[in-house]
C-alpha positions as CSV (number, residue, x, y, z in Angstrom):
1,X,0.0,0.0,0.0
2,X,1.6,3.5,-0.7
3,X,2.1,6.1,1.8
4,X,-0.6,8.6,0.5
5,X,-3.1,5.7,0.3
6,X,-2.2,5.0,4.3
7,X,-2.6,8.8,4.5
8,X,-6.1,8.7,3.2
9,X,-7.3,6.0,5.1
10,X,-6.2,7.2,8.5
11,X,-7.7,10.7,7.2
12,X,-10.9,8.9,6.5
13,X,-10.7,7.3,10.0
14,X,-9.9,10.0,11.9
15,X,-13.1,12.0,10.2
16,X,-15.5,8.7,10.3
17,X,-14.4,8.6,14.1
18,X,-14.9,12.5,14.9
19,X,-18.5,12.1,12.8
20,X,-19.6,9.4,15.1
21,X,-18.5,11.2,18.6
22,X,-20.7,14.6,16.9
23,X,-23.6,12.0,16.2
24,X,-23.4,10.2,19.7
25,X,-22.8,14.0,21.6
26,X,-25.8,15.4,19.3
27,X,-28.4,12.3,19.1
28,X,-30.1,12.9,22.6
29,X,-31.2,17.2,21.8
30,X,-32.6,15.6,18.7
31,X,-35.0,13.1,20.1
32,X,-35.9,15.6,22.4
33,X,-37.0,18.0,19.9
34,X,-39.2,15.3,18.4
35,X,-42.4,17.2,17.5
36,X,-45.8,16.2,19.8
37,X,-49.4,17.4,19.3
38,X,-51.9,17.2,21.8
39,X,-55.6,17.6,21.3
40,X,-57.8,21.2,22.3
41,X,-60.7,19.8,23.9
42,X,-63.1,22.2,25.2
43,X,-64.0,25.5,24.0
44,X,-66.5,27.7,25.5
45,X,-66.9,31.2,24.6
46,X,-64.5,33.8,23.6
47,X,-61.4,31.2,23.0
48,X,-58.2,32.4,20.7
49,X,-55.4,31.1,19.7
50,X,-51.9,31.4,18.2
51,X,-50.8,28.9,16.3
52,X,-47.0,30.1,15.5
53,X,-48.0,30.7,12.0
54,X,-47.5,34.4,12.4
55,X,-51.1,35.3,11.9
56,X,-51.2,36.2,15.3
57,X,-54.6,35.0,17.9
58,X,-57.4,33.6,15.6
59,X,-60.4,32.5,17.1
60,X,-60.1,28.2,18.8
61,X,-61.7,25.8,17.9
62,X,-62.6,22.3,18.9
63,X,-60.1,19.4,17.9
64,X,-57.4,22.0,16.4
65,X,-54.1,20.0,17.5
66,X,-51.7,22.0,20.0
67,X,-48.2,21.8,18.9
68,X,-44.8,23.7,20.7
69,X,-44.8,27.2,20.3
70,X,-48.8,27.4,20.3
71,X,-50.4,30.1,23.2
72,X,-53.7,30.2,24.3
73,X,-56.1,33.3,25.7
74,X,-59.5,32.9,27.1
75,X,-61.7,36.3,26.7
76,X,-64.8,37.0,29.5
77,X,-66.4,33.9,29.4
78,X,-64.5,31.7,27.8
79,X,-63.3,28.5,29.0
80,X,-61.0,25.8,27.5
81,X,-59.1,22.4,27.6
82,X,-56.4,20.7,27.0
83,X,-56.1,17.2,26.7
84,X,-53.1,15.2,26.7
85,X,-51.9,12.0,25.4
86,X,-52.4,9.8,28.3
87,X,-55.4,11.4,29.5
88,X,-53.7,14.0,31.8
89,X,-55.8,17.1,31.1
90,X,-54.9,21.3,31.4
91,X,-58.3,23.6,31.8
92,X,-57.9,27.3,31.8
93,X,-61.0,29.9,32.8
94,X,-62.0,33.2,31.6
95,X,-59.1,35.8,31.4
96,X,-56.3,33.5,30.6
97,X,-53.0,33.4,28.9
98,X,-51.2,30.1,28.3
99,X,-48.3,29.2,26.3
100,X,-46.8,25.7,24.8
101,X,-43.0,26.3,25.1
102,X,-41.9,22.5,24.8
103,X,-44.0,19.4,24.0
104,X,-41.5,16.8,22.8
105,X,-40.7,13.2,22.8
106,X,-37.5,11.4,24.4
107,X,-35.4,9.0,22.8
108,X,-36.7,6.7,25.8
109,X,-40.2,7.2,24.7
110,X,-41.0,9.7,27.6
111,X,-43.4,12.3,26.8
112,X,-41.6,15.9,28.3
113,X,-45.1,18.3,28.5
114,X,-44.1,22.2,29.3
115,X,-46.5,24.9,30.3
116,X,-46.7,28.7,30.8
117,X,-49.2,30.0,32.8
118,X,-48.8,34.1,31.9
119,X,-52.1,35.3,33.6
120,X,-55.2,34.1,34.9
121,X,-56.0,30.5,36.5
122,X,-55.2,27.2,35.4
123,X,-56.5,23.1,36.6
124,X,-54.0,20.6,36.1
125,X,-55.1,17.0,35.8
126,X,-51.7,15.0,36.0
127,X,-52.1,11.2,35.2
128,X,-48.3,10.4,36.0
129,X,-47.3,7.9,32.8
130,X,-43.9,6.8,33.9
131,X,-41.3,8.7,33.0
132,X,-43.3,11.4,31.5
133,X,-42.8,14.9,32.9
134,X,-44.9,18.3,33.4
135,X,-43.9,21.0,34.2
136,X,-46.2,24.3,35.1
137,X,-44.6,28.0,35.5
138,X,-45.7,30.5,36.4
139,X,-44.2,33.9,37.6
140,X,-40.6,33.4,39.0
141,X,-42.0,29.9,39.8
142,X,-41.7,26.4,38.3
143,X,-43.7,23.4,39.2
144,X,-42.2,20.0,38.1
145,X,-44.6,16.8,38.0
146,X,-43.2,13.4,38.3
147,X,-46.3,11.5,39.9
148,X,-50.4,12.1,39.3
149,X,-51.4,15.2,41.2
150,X,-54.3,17.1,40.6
151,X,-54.1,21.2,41.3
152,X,-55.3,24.9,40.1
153,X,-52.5,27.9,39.9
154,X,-54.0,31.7,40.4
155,X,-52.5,34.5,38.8
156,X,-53.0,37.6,40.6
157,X,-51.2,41.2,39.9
158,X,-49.3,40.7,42.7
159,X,-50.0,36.9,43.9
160,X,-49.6,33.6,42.8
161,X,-51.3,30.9,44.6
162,X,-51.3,27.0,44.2
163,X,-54.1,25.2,45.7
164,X,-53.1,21.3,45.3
165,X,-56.7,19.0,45.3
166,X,-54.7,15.5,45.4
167,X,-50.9,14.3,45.2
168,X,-47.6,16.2,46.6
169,X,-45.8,18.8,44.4
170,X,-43.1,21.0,44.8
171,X,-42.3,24.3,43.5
172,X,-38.7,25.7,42.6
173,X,-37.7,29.6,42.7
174,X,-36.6,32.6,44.1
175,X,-36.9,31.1,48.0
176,X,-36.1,27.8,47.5
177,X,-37.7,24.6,47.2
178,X,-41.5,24.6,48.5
179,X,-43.6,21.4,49.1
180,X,-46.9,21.9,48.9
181,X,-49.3,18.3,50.1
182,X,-53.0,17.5,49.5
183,X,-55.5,19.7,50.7
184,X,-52.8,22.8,51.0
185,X,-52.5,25.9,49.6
186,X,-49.3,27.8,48.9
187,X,-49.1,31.6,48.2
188,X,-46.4,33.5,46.6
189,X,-46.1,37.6,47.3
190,X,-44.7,38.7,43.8
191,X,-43.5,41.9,44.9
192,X,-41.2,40.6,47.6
193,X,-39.0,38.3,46.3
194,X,-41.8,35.4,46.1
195,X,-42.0,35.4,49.4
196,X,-44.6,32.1,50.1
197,X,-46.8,30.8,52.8
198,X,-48.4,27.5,53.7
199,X,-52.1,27.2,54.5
200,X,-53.5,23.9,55.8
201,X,-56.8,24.2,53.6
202,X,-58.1,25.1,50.3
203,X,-59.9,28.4,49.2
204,X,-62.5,27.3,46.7
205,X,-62.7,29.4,43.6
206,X,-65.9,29.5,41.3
207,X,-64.4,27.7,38.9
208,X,-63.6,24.9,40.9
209,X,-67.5,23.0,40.0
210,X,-66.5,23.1,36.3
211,X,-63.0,21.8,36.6
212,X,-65.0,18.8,39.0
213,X,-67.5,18.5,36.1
214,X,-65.2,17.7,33.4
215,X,-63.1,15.7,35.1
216,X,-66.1,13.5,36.1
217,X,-67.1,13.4,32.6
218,X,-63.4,11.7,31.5
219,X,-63.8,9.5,34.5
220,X,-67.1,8.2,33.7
221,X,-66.4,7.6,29.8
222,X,-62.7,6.9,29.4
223,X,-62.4,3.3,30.9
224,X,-59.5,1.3,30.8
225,X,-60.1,-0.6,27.3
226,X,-59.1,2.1,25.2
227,X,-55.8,0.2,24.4
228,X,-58.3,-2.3,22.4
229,X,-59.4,0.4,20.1
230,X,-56.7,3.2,20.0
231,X,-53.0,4.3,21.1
232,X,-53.6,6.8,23.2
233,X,-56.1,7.9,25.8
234,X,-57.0,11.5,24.5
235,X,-60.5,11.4,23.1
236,X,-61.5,8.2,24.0
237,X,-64.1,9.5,26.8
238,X,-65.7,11.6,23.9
239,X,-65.7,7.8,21.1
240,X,-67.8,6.3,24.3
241,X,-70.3,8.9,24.7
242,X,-71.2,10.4,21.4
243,X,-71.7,7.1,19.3
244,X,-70.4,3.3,20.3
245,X,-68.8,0.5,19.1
246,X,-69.8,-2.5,17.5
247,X,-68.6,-6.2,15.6
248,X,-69.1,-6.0,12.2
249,X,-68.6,-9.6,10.0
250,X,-66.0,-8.9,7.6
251,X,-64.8,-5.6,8.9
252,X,-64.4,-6.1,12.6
253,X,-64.8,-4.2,15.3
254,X,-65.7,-0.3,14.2
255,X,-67.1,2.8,15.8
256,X,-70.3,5.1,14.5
257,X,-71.2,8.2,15.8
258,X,-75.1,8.4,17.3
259,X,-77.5,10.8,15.0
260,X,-75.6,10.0,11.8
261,X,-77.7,8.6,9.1
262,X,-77.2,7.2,5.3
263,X,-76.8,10.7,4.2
264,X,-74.1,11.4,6.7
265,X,-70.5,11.3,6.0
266,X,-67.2,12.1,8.2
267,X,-66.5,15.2,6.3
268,X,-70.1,17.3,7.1
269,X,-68.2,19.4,9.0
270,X,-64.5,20.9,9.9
271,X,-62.0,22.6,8.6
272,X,-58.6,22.5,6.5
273,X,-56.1,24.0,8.9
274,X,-52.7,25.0,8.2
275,X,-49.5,24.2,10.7
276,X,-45.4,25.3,10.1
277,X,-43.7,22.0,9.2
278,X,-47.1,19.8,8.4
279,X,-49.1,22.4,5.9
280,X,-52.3,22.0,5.8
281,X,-54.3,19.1,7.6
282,X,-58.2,18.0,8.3
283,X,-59.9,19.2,11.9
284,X,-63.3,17.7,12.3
285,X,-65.8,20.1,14.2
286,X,-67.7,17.3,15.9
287,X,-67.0,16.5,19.5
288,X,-65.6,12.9,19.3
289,X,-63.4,14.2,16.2
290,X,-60.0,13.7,17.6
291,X,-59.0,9.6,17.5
292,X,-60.9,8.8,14.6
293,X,-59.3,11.4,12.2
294,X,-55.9,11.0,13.5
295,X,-55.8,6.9,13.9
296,X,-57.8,4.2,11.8
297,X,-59.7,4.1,8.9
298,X,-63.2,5.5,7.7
299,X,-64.5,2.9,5.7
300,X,-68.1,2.3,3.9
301,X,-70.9,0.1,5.1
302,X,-73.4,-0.1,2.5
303,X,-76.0,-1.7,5.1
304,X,-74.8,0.5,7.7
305,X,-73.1,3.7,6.2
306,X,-69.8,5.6,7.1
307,X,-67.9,3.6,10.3
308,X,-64.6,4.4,11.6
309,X,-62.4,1.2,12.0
310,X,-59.3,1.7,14.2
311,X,-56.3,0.3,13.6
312,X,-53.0,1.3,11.4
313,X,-50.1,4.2,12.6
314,X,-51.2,7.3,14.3
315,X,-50.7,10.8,12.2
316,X,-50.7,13.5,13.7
317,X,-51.7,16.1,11.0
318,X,-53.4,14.7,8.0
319,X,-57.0,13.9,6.7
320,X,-57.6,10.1,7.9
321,X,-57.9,7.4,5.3
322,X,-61.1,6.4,3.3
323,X,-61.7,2.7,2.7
324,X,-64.9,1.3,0.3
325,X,-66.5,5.0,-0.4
326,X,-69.9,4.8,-2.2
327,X,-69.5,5.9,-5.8
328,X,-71.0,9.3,-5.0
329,X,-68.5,10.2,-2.5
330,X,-66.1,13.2,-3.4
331,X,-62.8,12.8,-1.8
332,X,-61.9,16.2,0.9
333,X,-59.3,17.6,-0.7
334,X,-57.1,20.8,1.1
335,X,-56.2,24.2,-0.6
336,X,-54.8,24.2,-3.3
337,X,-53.9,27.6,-3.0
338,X,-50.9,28.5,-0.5
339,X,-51.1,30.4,2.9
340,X,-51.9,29.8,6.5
341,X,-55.4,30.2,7.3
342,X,-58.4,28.1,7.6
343,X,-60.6,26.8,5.4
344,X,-64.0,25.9,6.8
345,X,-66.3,23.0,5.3
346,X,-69.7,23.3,6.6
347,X,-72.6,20.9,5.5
348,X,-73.9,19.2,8.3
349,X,-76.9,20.1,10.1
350,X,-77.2,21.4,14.2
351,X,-79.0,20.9,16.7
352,X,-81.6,23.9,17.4
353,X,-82.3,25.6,20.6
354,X,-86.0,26.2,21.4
355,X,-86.6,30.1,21.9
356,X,-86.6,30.8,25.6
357,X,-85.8,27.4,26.8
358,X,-81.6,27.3,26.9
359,X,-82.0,23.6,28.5
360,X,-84.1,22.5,25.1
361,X,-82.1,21.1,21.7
362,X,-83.8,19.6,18.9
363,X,-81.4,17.2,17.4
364,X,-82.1,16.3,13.3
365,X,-80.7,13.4,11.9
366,X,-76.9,13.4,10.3
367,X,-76.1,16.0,12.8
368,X,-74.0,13.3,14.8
369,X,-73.5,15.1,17.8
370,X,-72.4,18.3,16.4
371,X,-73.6,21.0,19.3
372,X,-74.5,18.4,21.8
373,X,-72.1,19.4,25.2
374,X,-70.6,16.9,26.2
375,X,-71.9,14.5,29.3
376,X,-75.3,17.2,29.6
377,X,-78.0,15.1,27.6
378,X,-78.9,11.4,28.7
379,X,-79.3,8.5,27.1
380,X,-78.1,9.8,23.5
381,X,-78.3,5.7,22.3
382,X,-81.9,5.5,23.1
383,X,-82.4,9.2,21.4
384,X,-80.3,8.5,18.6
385,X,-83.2,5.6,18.1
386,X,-85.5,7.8,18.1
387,X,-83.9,10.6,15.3
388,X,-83.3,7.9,13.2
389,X,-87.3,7.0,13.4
390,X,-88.7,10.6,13.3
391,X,-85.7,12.6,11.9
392,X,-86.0,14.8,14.8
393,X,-86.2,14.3,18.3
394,X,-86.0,16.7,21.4
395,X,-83.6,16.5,24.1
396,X,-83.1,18.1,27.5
397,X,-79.8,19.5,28.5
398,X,-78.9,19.0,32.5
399,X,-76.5,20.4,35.3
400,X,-75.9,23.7,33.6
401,X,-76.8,26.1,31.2
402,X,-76.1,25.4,27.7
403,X,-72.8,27.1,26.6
404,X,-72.6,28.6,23.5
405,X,-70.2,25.8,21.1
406,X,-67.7,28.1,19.3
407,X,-67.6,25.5,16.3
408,X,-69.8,27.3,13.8
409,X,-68.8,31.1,15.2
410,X,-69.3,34.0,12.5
411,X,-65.8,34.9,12.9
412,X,-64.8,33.5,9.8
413,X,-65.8,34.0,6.3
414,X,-67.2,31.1,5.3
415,X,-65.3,29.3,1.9
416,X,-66.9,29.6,-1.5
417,X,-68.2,26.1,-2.7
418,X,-66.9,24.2,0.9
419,X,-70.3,25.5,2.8
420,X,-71.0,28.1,5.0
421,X,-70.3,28.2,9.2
422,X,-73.2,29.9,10.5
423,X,-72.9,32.3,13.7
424,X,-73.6,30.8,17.1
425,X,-73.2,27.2,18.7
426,X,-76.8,26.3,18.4
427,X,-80.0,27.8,15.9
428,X,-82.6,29.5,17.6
429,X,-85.6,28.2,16.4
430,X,-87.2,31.8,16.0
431,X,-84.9,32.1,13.5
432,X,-85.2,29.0,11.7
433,X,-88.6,28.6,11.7
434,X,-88.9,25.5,13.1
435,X,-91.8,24.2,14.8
436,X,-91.4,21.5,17.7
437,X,-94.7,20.3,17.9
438,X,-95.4,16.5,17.7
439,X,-91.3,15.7,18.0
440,X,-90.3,12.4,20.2
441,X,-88.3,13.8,23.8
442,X,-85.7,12.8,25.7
443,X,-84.9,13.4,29.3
């Protein structure tokens, strides 16, 4: 071998070595930076958001994924969620501001979830996955979760408090290291260094009713079988209570929505969103719309109409895949023009409120649960029966109020040739000039 082909061949050891020790030094950062997207939940009311997309706060929506970088505000009266991959859950009342500055993935497979609360009040639901970590901050303070806890920070102009409802925490900053137990409540003065104290109790806040509500709700539908039917927990309480599940021969087991009927199809209603690094992907506007557009298969019954089948690789920004369409059926398809809006699609009927009775919806067929609150109306099977008779059916709404659902708000123009998004959660039936005599009810 002559000298210069030793030379080149230590040369291209030497580099070949020094590539590897850059790889091995770098390889950790990058897994960490692996992208995540958790779902938006809830929204009630006055709800924005910014996306990162440089548009600025656009009005929320229901089902629009959350991705690092995103921040969330709450107006008077508005309310929203957060819901997480294994079911851990972030709500957030009127007058709040919360950011997204890190939701990644570990090389290990541990989910790293990181929070900002700038003003206002925020309930943290924690479910503890091993090795996953949360982190909250808030002021000059940072709250690291390891294990389930379940709590609500306060932001105040010149106090923070933390009111923990189960689990231990403890809170890093300017004073030290605080640990704050079940049933206590820790205060921070803001103007003195975060000066803290303890209290043996916990001051209950308006808000606390609704945090209790929804978290009932995820208790009562999630179960523990959801690993049957999808990867992840997040929106699996909403597949149980807005349609079930069923064994079909030849297809298996699939999953319909209640109120849909043969003129239904997954596409009535949503939008085309757009995201930096994914472009432009498919958000349904109906309540259960998370797990079945991001996991599975729609596929075509012709005995029993449009059925989600799950099964496959979760995506987590794309329109889901469409087995056995009828001939009829026109493929979604997303801009084709660039930008960084939304496009709304807007076909489905929704349910209408009776003038002067906000606990009163009269729910039409193919609506499929589009402006039906979630966990407030009984019985939707037996209901859904009776749509599917009469085309129409009347339901009563219990516990609270019905909240206005921000899914078809005016604040968007509505797309030439995809269908209009009318103002308002639900129709008034003044308006729409709909009579309710002779329709079937459900309490």
């Amino acid at each position: 071998m002559s000298r210069l082909s030793v030379r080149l061949l230590l040369t291209a050891v030497a580099v070949s070595s020094l590539l590897l020790r850059i790889v091995s030094l770098t390889a950790p950062a990058f897994a960490d930076s692996q992208a995540r997207v958790v779902r938006l939940s809830e929204v009630q009311g006055d709800v924005q958001v910014d996306r990162n997309t440089g548009q600025g706060f656009e009005k929320a929506f229901l089902n629009l994924p959350v991705t690092q970088g995103v921040k969330l505000q709450t107006r008077k009266g508005g309310r929203a969620e957060v819901e997480f991959e294994d079911g851990s859950t972030l709500r957030v009342t009127p007058d709040t501001v919360i950011g997204f500055p890190q939701l990644s993935l570990r090389d290990s497979g541990a989910k790293v979830s990181e929070v900002h609360l700038q003003e206002g009040t925020a309930y943290v639901k924690f479910a503890g996955a091993k090795g996953d970590e949360f982190t909250l901050t808030f002021a000059r303070q940072k709250l690291l979760l390891a294990h389930s806890a379940h709590l609500r920070v306060e932001m105040a102009d010149t106090t923070a408090t933390l009111a923990v409802f189960s689990g231990d925490v403890q809170v890093e900053g300017e004073s030290g290291t605080v640990a704050v137990s079940k049933n206590h409540t820790a205060s921070f003065d803001l103007t003195h260094s975060d000066r803290y104290t303890l209290a043996k109790d916990l001051e209950p806040d308006p808000f606390d009713a609704w945090d209790k509500q929804q978290d009932q709700y995820h208790q009562q539908y999630a179960g523990n079988s959801y690993s049957s039917y999808s990867p992840y927990a997040y929106g699996t309480s909403d597949l149980n209570y807005y349609g079930n599940f069923s064994n079909v021969p030849g297809y298996g087991t699939v999953w319909q929505p209640y109120f849909a009927g043969a003129g239904w199809d997954p596409f009535m209603n949503g939008a085309w969103a757009f995201s930096p690094g994914f472009g432009y992907g498919w958000v349904s506007g109906y309540p259960w719309g998370w797990t079945p557009y991001h996991y599975g298969s729609w596929v075509y019954l012709p005995s029993n109409g449009w059925a989600w089948q799950p099964g496959g690789s979760w995506a987590a920004w794309s329109a889901p895949r469409i087995v056995h369409p009828p001939t009829n059926f026109v493929l979604p398809q997303p801009p084709s023009s660039s930008g960084q809006g939304m496009t709304v699609v807007n076909r489905g009927p929704m349910p209408i409120q009776l003038a002067g009775l906000s606990n009163r919806l009269e729910i039409s067929r193919n609506s499929a649960g589009l402006g039906i609150p979630r966990g407030r109306i009984k019985n939707l099977n037996q209901l859904s029966s009776a749509v599917q008779q009469q085309g129409f059916a009347m339901a009563k709404v219990h516990t609270v109020p019905l909240e206005t659902n921000s899914w078809r708000s005016g604040n968007y123009a509505p797309a030439s040739q995809m269908g209009a998004w009318h103002g308002g959660g639900v129709v008034s039936s003044a308006s729409a000039g709909h009579s309710s005599s002779g329709h079937s009810s459900a309490h």
